[in-house]
C-alpha positions as CSV (number, residue, x, y, z in Angstrom):
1,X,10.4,-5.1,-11.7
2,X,8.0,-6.1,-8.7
3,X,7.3,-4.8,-5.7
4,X,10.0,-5.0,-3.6
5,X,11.8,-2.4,-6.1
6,X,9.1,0.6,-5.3
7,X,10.7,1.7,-2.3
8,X,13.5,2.2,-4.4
9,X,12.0,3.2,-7.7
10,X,10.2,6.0,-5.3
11,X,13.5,7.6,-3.8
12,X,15.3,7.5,-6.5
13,X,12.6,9.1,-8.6
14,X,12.0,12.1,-5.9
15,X,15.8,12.4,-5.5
16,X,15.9,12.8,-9.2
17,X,13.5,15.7,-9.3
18,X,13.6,17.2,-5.6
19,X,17.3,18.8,-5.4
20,X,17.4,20.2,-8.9
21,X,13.9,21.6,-8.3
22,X,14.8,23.1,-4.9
23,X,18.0,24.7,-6.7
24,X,16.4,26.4,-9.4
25,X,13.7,28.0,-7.0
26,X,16.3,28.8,-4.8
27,X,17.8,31.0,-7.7
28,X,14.0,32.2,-9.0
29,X,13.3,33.5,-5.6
30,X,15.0,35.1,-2.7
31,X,12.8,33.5,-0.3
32,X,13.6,30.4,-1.4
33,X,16.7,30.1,0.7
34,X,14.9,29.2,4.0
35,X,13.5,26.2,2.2
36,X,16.7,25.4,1.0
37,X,17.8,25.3,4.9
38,X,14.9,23.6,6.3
39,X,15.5,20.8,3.5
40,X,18.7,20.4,4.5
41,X,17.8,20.9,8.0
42,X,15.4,17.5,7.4
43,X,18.0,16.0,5.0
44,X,20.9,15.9,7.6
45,X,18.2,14.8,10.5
46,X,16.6,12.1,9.0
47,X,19.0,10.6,7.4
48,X,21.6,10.6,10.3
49,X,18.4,9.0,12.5
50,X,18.8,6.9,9.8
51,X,22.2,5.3,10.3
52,X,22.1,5.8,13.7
53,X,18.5,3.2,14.3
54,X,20.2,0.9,11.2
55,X,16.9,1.6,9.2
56,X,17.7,2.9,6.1
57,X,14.9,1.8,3.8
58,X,16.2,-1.0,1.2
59,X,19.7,-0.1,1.2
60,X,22.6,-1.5,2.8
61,X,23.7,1.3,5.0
62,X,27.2,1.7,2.5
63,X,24.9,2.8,-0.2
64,X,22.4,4.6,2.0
65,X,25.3,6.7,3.4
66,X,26.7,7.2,-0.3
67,X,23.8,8.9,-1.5
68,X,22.8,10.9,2.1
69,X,26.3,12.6,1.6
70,X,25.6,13.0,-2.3
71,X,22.5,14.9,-0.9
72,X,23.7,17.0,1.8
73,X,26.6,18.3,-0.8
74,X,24.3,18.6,-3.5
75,X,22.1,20.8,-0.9
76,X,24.9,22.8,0.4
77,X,26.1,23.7,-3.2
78,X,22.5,24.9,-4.1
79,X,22.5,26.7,-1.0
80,X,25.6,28.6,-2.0
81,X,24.3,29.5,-5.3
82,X,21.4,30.4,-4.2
83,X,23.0,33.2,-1.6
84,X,25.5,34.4,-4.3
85,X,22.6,34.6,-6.6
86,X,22.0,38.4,-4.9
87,X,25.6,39.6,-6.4
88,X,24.4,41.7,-9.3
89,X,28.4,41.0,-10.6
90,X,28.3,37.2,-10.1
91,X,23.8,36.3,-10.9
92,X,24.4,36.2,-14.8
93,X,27.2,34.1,-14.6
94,X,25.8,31.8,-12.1
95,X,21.8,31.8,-13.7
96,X,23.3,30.5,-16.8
97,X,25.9,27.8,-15.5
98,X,23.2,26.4,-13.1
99,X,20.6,26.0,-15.6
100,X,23.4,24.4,-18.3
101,X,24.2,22.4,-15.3
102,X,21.2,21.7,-14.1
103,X,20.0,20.4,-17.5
104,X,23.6,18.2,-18.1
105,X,22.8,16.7,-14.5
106,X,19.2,15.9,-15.1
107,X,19.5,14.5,-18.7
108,X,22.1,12.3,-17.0
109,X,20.0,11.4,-14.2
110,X,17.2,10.5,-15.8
111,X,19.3,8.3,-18.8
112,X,20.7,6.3,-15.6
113,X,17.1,6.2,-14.3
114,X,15.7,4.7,-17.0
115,X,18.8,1.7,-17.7
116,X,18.3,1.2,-14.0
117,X,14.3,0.5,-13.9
118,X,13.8,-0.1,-17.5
């Protein structure tokens, strides 16, 4: 690995950790949910100022777009958790699936992490 990868290394290490983090607070906390919106909020923004000025980052603007999209539906889905989170009939249902989830998702993240950047 040298240099030239750290741009990389860097997003796809935040990515990793940011939208799992900002899910689980978003179930932890009622007032999470504005977060959640002003993330996606900046998520859709930048990255759609983005493609539009051809600059996105390392990445060829197929992969860039891939993973902008992976984000915004990742975002949208822990938005909608977090907002049927305040069902008393649906929170024990969705606390535990999200943090199996969450754990299954991450474990696989960071194994893919690791054979990518090891």
């Amino acid at each position: 690995m040298d240099l030239g990868d750290l741009p990389e290394l860097t997003s796809g290490f935040v990515t990793l950790l940011l939208l799992p983090t900002l899910g689980v607070i978003g179930l932890m906390n009622r007032r999470a949910i504005p977060v959640l919106v002003w993330t996606m909020v900046a998520w859709t923004l930048v990255g759609a100022l983005a493609l539009y000025t051809h600059h996105t980052l390392a990445w060829n603007e197929r992969r860039f777009l891939r993973g902008w999209m992976l984000g915004m539906g990742l975002g949208a889905a822990f938005l909608l958790v977090a907002r049927l989170h305040a069902d008393k009939r649906v929170k024990p249902w969705i606390r535990t699936g999200l943090a199996l989830l969450t754990v299954i998702v991450f474990a696989r993240s960071l194994y893919e992490f690791m054979q990518r950047y090891a």
